[in-house]
NUSEPA-502913 format. One record per residue: residue number from 1; x, y, z of N, C-alpha, C, O in turn. Coordinates in nm, 3 decimals. Atoms other than C-alpha are relative to their C-alpha. Example, Ala and Ser with C-alpha at 12.3 -4.5 7.8 and 13.67 -1.06 7.14 Angstrom:
2
PT   seq      n.px      n.py      n.pz     ca.px     ca.py     ca.pz      c.px      c.py      c.pz      o.px      o.py      o.pz
PT     1     0.089    -0.119     0.000     1.230    -0.450     0.780     0.090     0.120     0.000     0.194     0.118     0.066
PT     2    -0.082    -0.119    -0.006     1.367    -0.106     0.714    -0.077     0.109     0.073    -0.026     0.220     0.090
END
This chain:
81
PT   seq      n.px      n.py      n.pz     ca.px     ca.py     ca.pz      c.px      c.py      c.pz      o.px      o.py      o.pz
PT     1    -0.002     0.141    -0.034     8.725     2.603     8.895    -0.138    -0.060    -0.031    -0.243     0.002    -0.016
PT     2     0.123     0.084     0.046     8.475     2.353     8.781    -0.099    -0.023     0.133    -0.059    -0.024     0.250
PT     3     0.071     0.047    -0.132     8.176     2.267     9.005     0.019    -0.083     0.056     0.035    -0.092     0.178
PT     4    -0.006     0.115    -0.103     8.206     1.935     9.027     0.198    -0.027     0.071     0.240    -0.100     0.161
PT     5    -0.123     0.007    -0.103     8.596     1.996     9.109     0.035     0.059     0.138     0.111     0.036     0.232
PT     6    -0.014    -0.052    -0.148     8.532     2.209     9.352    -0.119    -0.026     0.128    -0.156     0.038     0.226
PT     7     0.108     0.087    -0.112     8.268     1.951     9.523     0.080    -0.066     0.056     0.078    -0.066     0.179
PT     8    -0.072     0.098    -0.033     8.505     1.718     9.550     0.132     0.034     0.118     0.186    -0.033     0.206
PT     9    -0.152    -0.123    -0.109     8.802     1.978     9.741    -0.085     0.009     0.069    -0.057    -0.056     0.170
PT    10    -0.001     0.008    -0.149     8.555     2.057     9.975    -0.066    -0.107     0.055    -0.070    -0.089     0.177
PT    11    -0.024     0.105    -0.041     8.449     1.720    10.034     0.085    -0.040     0.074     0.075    -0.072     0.192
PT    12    -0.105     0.072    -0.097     8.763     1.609    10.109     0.051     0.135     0.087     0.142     0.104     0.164
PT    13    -0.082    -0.049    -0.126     8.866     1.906    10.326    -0.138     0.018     0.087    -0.115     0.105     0.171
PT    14     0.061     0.040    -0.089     8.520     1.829    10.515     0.021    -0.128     0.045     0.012    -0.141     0.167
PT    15    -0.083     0.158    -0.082     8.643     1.472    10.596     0.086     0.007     0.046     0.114    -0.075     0.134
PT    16    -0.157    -0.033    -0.063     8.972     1.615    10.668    -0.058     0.039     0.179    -0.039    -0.009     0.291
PT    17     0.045    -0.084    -0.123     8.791     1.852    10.907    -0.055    -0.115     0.092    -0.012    -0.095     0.206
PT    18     0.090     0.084    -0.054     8.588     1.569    11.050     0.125    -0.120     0.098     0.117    -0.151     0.217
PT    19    -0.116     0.099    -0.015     8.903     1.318    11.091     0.063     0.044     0.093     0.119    -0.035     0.169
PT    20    -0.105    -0.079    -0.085     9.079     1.569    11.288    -0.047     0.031     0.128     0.025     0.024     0.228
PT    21     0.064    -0.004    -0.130     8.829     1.644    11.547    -0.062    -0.121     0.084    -0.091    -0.120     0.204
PT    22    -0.005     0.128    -0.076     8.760     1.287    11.613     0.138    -0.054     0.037     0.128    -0.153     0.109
PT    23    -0.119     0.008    -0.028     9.140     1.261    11.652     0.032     0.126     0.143     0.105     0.111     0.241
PT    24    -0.002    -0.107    -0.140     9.118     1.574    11.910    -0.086    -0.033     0.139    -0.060    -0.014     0.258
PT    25     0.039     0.094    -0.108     8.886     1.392    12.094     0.044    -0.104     0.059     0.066    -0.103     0.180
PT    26    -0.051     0.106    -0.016     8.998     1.093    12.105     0.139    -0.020     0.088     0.163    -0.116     0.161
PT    27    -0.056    -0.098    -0.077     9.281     1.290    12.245     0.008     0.031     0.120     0.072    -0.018     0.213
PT    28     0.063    -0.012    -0.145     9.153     1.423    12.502    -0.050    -0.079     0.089    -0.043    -0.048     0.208
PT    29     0.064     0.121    -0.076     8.990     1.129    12.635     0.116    -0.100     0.049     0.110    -0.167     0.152
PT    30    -0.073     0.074    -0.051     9.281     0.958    12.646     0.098     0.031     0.113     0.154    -0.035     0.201
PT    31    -0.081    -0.056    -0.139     9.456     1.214    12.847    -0.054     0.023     0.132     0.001     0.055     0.238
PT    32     0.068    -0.016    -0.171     9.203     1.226    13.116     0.001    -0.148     0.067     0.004    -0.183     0.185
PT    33     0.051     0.124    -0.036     9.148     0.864    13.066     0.181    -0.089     0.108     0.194    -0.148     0.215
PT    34    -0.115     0.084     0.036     9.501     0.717    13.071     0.127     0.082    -0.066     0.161     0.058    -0.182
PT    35    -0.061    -0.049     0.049     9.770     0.965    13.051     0.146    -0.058    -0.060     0.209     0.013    -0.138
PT    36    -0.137     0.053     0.018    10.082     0.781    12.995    -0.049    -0.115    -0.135     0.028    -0.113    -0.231
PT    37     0.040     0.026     0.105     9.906     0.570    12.747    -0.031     0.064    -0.138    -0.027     0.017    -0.252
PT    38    -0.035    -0.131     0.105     9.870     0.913    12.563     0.141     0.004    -0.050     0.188    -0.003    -0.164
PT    39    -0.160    -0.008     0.028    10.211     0.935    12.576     0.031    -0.079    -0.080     0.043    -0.042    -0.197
PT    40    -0.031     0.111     0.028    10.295     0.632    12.499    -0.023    -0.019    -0.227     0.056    -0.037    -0.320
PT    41    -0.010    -0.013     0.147    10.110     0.646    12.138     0.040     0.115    -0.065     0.071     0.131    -0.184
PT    42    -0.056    -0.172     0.115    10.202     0.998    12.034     0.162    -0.037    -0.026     0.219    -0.008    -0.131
PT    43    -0.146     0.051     0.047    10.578     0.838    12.080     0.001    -0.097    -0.082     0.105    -0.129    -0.140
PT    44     0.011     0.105     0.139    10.465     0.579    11.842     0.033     0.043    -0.077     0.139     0.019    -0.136
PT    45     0.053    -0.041     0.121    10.331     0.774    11.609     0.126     0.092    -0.056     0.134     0.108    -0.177
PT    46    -0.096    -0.075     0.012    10.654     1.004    11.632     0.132    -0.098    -0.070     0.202    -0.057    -0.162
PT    47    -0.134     0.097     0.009    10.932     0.704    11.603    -0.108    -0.016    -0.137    -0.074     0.068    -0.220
PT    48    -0.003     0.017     0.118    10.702     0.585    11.296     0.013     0.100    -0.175     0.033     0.060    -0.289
PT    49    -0.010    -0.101     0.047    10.701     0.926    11.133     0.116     0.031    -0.011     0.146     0.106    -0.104
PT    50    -0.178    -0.037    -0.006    11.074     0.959    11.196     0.066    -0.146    -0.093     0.186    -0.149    -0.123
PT    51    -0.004     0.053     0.077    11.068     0.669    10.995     0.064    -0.025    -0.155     0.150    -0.052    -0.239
PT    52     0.083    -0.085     0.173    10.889     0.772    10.731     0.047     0.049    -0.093     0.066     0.002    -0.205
PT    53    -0.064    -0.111     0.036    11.031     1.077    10.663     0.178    -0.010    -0.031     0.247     0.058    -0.107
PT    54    -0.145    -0.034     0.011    11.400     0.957    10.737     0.060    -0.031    -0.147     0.013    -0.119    -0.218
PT    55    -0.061     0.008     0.152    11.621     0.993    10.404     0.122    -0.005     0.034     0.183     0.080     0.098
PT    56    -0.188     0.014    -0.037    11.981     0.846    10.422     0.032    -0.013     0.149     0.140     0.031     0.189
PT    57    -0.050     0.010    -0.101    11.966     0.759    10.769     0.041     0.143     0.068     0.133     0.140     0.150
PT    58    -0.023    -0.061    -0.017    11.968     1.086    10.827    -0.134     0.077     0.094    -0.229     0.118     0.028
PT    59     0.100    -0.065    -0.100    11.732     1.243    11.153    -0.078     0.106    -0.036    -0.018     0.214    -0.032
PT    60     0.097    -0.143     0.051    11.427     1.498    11.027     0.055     0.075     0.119     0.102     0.173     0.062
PT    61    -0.013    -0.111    -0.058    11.523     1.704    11.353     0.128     0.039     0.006     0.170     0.145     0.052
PT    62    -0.179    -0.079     0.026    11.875     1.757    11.297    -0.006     0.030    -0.172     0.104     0.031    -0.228
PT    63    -0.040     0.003     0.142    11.810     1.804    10.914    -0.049     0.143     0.012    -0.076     0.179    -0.103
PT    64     0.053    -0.179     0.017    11.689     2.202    10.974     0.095     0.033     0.130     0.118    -0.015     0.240
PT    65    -0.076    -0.043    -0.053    11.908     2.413    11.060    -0.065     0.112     0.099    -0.178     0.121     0.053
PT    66     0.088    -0.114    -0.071    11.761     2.716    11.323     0.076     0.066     0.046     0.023     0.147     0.121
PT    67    -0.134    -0.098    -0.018    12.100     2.892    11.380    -0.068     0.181    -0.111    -0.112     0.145    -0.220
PT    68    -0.023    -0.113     0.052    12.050     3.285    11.228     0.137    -0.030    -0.113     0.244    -0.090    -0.118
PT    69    -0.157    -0.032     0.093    12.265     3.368    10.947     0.028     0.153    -0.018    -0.033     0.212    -0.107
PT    70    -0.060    -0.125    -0.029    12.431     3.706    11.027     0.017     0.067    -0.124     0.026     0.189    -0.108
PT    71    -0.016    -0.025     0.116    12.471     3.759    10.661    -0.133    -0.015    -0.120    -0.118    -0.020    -0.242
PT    72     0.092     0.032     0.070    12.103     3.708    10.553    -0.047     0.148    -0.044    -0.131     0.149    -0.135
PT    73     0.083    -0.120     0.039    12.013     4.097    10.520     0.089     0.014    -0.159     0.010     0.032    -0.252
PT    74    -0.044    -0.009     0.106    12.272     4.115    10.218    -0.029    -0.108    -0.075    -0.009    -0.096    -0.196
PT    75     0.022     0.110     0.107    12.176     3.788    10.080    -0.183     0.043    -0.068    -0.238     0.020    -0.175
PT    76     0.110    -0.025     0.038    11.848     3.910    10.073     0.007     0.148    -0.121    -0.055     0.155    -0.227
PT    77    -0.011    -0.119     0.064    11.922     4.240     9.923     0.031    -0.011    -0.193    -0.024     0.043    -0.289
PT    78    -0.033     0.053     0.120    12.139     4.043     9.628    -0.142    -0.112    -0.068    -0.135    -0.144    -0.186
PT    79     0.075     0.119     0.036    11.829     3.772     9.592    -0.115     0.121    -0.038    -0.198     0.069    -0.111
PT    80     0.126    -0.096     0.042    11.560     4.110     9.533     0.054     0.015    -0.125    -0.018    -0.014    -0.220
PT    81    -0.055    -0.043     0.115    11.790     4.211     9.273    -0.023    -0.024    -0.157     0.048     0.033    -0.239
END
């Protein structure tokens, strides 16, 4: 990888890093400060993300399935093959 490409990657995953822990704070403060106001935006941020993400009117948490499939050791066996 080039130098200056790989200035720029960790650049941005030090701003990332940086973004995230002022978001963990910010966090925290709010849950000591004002818990239900915590609440309150993380259900924002959830309904706008459910948004976001939705495709066809169709719910991101009903779109994965988490049932076992009783038949995955042979599917796997045929998919090594």
């Amino acid at each position: 990888m080039p130098y200056k490409k790989y200035f720029y990657v960790k650049q941005a995953i030090d701003f990332e890093m940086l973004r995230q822990r002022k978001l963990f704070v910010s966090d925290v403060a709010v849950a000591f400060s004002d818990p239900a106001k915590g609440v309150k935006q993380l259900e924002d941020q959830e309904r706008k993300l459910s948004l976001i993400y939705r495709s066809g009117g169709q719910d991101p948490s009903t779109s994965i399935s988490w049932d076992f499939n009783p038949d995955a050791a042979s599917q796997l066996k045929k998919w090594q093959r």
